[in-house]
N, C-alpha and C positions, 0 to 999 in steps of 0.2 A: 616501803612498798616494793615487791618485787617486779624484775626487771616484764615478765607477762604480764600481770596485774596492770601495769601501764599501758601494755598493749592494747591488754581486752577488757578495760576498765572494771569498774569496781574495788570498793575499799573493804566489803564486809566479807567477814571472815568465815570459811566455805567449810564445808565437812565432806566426807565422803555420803551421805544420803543427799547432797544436790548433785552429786554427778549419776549418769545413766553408762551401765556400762552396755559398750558395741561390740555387736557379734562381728567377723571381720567377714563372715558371709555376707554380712549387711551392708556391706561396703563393696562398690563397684569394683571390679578388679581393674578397669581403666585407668583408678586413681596412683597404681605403680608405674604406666606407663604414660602419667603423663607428660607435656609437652614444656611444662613449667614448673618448676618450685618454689616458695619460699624459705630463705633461710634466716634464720635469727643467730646474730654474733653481735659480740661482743670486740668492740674495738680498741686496745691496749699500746698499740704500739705501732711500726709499719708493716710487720707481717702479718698484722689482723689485714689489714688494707688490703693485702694482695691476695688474699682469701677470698675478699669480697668482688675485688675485681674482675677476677674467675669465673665468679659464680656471675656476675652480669653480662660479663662477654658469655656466658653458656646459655644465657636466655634467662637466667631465674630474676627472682625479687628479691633483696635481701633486708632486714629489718635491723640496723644496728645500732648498740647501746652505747653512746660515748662520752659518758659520766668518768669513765678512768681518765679521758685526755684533756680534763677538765683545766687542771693545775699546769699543763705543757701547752700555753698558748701558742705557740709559733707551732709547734709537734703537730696540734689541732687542727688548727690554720690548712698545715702542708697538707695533712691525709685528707682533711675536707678539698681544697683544691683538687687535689688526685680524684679522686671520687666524684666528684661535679666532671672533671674531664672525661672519667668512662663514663657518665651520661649523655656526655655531649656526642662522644662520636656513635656511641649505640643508636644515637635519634630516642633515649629512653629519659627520665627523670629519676630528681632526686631533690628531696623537702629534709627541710631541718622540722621535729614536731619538739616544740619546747627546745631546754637546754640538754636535754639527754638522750637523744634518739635520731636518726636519720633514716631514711626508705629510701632507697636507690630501688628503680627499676630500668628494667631493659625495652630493646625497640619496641615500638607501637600501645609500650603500656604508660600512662598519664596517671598522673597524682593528683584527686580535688583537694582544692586549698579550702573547702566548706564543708561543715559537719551538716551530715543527713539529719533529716528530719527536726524534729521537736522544734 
Protein backbone atom coordinates (compact mmCIF):
# COMPACT_ATOMS: atom_id res chain seq x y z
CA UNK A 1 0.00 0.00 0.00
CA UNK A 2 1.26 3.32 -0.92
CA UNK A 3 2.89 5.71 1.31
CA UNK A 4 -0.80 8.38 0.35
CA UNK A 5 -3.21 5.41 0.30
CA UNK A 6 -2.33 5.42 4.13
CA UNK A 7 -2.86 8.84 4.39
CA UNK A 8 -6.16 9.12 2.68
CA UNK A 9 -7.35 5.66 3.08
CA UNK A 10 -8.72 3.25 1.04
CA UNK A 11 -7.42 -0.06 -0.45
CA UNK A 12 -9.35 -0.26 -3.83
CA UNK A 13 -7.69 0.17 -6.78
CA UNK A 14 -8.49 3.71 -8.60
CA UNK A 15 -8.56 4.48 -12.39
CA UNK A 16 -8.33 7.71 -13.85
CA UNK A 17 -12.37 7.95 -14.47
CA UNK A 18 -12.65 8.35 -10.37
CA UNK A 19 -10.69 11.32 -10.40
CA UNK A 20 -12.40 14.95 -11.56
CA UNK A 21 -9.93 17.00 -12.98
CA UNK A 22 -9.56 21.02 -11.68
CA UNK A 23 -9.57 23.95 -13.45
CA UNK A 24 -7.00 26.01 -11.41
CA UNK A 25 -9.45 29.05 -12.05
CA UNK A 26 -11.48 26.96 -9.80
CA UNK A 27 -9.16 27.25 -7.19
CA UNK A 28 -8.83 30.32 -4.97
CA UNK A 29 -5.91 32.20 -5.67
CA UNK A 30 -5.42 32.61 -1.74
CA UNK A 31 -4.54 29.09 -1.62
CA UNK A 32 -0.73 30.12 -2.94
CA UNK A 33 -0.58 32.52 -0.44
CA UNK A 34 -1.32 30.86 2.33
CA UNK A 35 -0.45 31.09 5.91
CA UNK A 36 0.22 27.32 6.24
CA UNK A 37 1.36 24.09 4.44
CA UNK A 38 1.39 20.69 4.70
CA UNK A 39 4.26 18.63 3.79
CA UNK A 40 4.56 14.96 3.42
CA UNK A 41 8.47 13.36 3.85
CA UNK A 42 9.82 10.68 4.11
CA UNK A 43 12.19 9.99 7.04
CA UNK A 44 15.53 8.03 6.26
CA UNK A 45 18.00 9.33 8.22
CA UNK A 46 18.92 12.59 10.27
CA UNK A 47 18.83 15.06 7.41
CA UNK A 48 15.32 13.93 6.65
CA UNK A 49 14.89 15.26 10.38
CA UNK A 50 16.16 18.60 9.92
CA UNK A 51 14.00 19.11 6.90
CA UNK A 52 11.12 18.52 8.97
CA UNK A 53 12.12 20.71 11.67
CA UNK A 54 12.30 23.69 9.26
CA UNK A 55 9.38 23.38 7.99
CA UNK A 56 7.56 23.28 11.78
CA UNK A 57 9.68 26.17 13.07
CA UNK A 58 8.09 27.94 9.53
CA UNK A 59 4.59 27.31 10.84
CA UNK A 60 3.76 24.25 8.52
CA UNK A 61 2.41 20.62 9.30
CA UNK A 62 4.45 17.84 8.23
CA UNK A 63 3.11 14.18 7.56
CA UNK A 64 6.07 11.82 7.79
CA UNK A 65 6.67 8.27 6.80
CA UNK A 66 9.15 6.18 9.05
CA UNK A 67 8.97 2.71 7.89
CA UNK A 68 12.80 3.11 6.57
CA UNK A 69 13.89 3.89 10.40
CA UNK A 70 12.20 0.74 11.23
CA UNK A 71 15.37 -1.54 11.52
CA UNK A 72 17.65 1.50 13.36
CA UNK A 73 16.02 1.32 16.73
CA UNK A 74 18.27 3.80 18.61
CA UNK A 75 18.50 5.99 14.98
CA UNK A 76 14.47 6.03 15.52
CA UNK A 77 14.44 6.63 18.98
CA UNK A 78 16.89 9.80 18.57
CA UNK A 79 14.98 11.61 15.46
CA UNK A 80 11.55 10.74 17.26
CA UNK A 81 13.02 12.53 20.43
CA UNK A 82 14.24 15.53 18.09
CA UNK A 83 10.85 15.92 16.74
CA UNK A 84 8.74 15.60 20.01
CA UNK A 85 11.28 18.38 21.15
CA UNK A 86 10.41 20.97 18.07
CA UNK A 87 6.81 20.26 19.17
CA UNK A 88 7.39 21.12 22.53
CA UNK A 89 8.97 24.45 22.20
CA UNK A 90 6.52 25.33 19.13
CA UNK A 91 3.57 24.90 21.84
CA UNK A 92 2.59 22.56 18.53
CA UNK A 93 2.10 18.51 18.48
CA UNK A 94 3.15 15.47 17.37
CA UNK A 95 1.27 11.73 17.22
CA UNK A 96 2.81 8.59 16.18
CA UNK A 97 -0.37 7.01 13.68
CA UNK A 98 0.53 3.17 13.76
CA UNK A 99 4.17 2.05 13.15
CA UNK A 100 4.84 4.14 10.02
CA UNK A 101 3.86 7.62 10.19
CA UNK A 102 4.23 10.62 12.45
CA UNK A 103 2.20 14.39 12.07
CA UNK A 104 4.21 17.05 13.73
CA UNK A 105 2.37 20.26 13.81
CA UNK A 106 3.28 23.68 14.74
CA UNK A 107 1.93 26.38 17.45
CA UNK A 108 -1.73 26.60 18.22
CA UNK A 109 -2.50 23.49 15.91
CA UNK A 110 -3.65 20.13 18.12
CA UNK A 111 -3.85 16.51 16.85
CA UNK A 112 -7.49 14.48 17.78
CA UNK A 113 -6.44 11.18 19.07
CA UNK A 114 -10.28 10.02 17.91
CA UNK A 115 -11.43 9.11 14.41
CA UNK A 116 -14.49 11.21 13.27
CA UNK A 117 -17.61 9.95 12.93
CA UNK A 118 -18.88 6.26 12.04
Amino acid sequence: MGFMNKILGGTQSRSTEDYVELDLDDVSESASEAAMAVHIAEIDGQASAIDIKDAVYDGDVVIADITRLRTKDSTAEHIIDELRQVAQEVDGDIVQKGDDQIIITPTGIRIGREKLGR
